[in-house]
C-alpha positions as CSV (number, residue, x, y, z in Angstrom):
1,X,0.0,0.0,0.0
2,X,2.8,2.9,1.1
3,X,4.8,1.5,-2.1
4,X,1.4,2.5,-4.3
5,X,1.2,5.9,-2.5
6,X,4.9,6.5,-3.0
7,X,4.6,5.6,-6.9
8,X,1.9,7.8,-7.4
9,X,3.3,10.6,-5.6
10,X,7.0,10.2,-7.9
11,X,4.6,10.0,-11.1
12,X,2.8,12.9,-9.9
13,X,5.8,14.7,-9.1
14,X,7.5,14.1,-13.1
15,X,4.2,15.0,-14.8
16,X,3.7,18.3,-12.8
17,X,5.0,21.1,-14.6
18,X,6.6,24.2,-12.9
19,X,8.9,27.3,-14.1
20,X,12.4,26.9,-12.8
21,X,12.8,31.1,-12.6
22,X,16.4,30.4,-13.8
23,X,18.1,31.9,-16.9
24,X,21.1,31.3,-18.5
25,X,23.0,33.9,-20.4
26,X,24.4,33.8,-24.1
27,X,28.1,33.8,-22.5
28,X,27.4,30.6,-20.5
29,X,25.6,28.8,-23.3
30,X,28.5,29.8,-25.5
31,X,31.4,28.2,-23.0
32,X,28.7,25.4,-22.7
33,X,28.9,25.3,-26.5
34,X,32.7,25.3,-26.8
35,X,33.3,22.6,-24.2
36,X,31.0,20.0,-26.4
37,X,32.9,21.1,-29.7
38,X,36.3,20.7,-27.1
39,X,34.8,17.2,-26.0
40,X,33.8,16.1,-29.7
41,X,37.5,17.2,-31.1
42,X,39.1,15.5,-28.2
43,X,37.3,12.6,-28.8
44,X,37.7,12.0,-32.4
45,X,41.6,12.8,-31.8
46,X,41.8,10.5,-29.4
47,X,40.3,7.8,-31.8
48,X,41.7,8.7,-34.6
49,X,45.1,8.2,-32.4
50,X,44.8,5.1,-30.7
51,X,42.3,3.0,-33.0
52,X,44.8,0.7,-34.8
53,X,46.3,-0.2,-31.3
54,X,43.1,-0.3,-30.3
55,X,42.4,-2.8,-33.1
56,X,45.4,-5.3,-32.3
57,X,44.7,-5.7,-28.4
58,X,41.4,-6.8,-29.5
59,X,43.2,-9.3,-32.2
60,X,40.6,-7.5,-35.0
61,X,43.5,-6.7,-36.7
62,X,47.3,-8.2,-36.9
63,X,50.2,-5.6,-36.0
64,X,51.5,-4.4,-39.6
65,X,55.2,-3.9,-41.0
66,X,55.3,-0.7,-39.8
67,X,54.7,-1.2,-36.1
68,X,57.0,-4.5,-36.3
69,X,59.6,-1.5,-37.5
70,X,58.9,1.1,-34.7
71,X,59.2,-1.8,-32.4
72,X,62.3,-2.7,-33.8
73,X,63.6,1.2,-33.7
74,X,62.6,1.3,-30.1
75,X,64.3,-1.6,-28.7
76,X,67.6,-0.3,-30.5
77,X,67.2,3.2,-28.6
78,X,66.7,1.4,-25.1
């Protein structure tokens, strides 16, 4: 029964509409703006980046000449 009453008072509470009184100006909508373009760019760099590795630790793809040769190059520096 108090699991009924509380149900109905959480749907009650979601479909009840009410003005929030709040306003947000055009400069933080614009630094909200340029932190999701930051975020995408990020991201896609990030991808863009580390996909191949990406690709062999999953064994999708097999390493290629050129990482057998930066492998190579880097075991001569050490």
């Amino acid at each position: 029964m108090i699991r009924k009453i509380l149900l109905l008072n959480f749907i009650s509470l979601l479909l009840t509409v009410s003005s929030a009184h709040a306003y947000i100006d055009p400069g933080s909508g614009s630094i909200i703006l340029q932190a999701l373009i930051a975020a995408l760019a990020a991201g896609t760099v990030f991808i863009k980046i580390y996909w191949h590795k990406l690709l062999v630790l999953l064994g999708i793809r097999k390493k290629t000449e050129i990482d057998n040769k930066q492998n190579l190059d880097n075991k001569k520096d050490s």
